[in-house]
C-alpha positions in Angstrom: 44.5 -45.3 18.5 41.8 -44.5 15.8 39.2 -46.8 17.6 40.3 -44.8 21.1 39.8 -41.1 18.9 36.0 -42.5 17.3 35.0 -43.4 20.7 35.8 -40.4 22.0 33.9 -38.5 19.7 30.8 -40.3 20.3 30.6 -39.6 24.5 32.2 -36.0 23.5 30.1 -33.2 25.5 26.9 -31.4 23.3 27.8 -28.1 23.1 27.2 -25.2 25.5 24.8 -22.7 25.5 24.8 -19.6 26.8 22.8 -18.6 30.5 21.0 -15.4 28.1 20.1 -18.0 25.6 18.8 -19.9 28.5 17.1 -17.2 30.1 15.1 -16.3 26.7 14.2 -19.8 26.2 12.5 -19.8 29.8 11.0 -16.6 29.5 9.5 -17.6 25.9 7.9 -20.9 27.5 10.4 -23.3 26.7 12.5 -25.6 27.9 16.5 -26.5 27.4 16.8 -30.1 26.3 18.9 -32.4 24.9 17.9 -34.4 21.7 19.3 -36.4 19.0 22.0 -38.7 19.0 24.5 -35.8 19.4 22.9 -34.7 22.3 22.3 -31.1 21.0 20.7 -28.2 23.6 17.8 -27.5 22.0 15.0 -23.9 23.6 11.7 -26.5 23.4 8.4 -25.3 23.4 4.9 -26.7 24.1 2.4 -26.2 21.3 -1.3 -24.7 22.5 -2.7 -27.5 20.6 -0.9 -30.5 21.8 -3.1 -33.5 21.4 -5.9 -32.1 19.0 -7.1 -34.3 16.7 -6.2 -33.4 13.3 -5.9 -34.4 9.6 -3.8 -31.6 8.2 -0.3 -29.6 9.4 -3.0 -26.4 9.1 -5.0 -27.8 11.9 -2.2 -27.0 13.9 0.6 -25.2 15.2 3.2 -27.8 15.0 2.6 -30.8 12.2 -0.3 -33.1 12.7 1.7 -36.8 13.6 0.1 -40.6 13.9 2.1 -43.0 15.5 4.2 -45.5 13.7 1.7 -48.4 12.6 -1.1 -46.6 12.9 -4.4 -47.7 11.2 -6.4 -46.0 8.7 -10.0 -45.2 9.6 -12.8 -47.2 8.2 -13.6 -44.3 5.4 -10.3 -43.8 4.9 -9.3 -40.6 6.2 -6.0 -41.0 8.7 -6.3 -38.9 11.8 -3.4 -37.8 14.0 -3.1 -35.3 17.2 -1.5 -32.6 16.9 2.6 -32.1 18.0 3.5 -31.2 21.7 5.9 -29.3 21.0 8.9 -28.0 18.8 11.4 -31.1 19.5 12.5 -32.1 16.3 13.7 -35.6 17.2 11.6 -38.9 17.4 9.5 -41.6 14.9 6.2 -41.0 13.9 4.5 -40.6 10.6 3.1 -37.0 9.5 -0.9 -36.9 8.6 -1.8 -34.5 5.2 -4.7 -33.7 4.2 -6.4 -36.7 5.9 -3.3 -39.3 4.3 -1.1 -41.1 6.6 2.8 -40.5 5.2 5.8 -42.3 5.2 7.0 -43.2 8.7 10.0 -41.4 9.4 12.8 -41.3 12.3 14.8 -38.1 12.9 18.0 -38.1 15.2 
């Protein structure tokens, strides 16, 4: 019965939004999706500066992100591209002030 209940909870349906919430979200750019391992409805919206190169969050909009395993530059400096948008979930490693940090996984 308790196994039957957790399992339950884990296909349970992400919660609902409302069609106005929707509607701003559209008319703002964005996008409804679903992210993280609860499935949450999430208003996401492209960044202007998706795929810059960067070495610094104030490069751009978003945070400035290097893949997992990425390789430092000869002189040292890490580069990364800029966000793509405002979704919050995924790996990747966050470049600051030209320093590749800690790889990091958010769900």
């Amino acid at each position: 019965m308790i196994i039957a209940l957790l399992l339950g909870a884990c296909t349970a349906s992400p919660p609902a939004t409302s069609i106005s919430q929707a509607a701003i979200c559209i008319k703002e750019g964005g996008e409804m999706k679903q992210g993280g391992i609860m499935g949450h409805l999430l208003c996401v919206k492209p960044y202007a500066d998706a795929g810059k190169i960067c070495q610094n969050k104030s490069d751009c909009q978003g945070k400035c992100l290097a893949d997992l395993g990425t390789a430092r530059s000869e002189d040292g400096q890490q580069t990364g591209l800029c966000q793509k948008d405002n979704m919050p979930f995924g790996c990747y490693a966050e470049v600051k002030s030209g320093n590749l940090g800690p790889g990091l996984c958010v769900d």
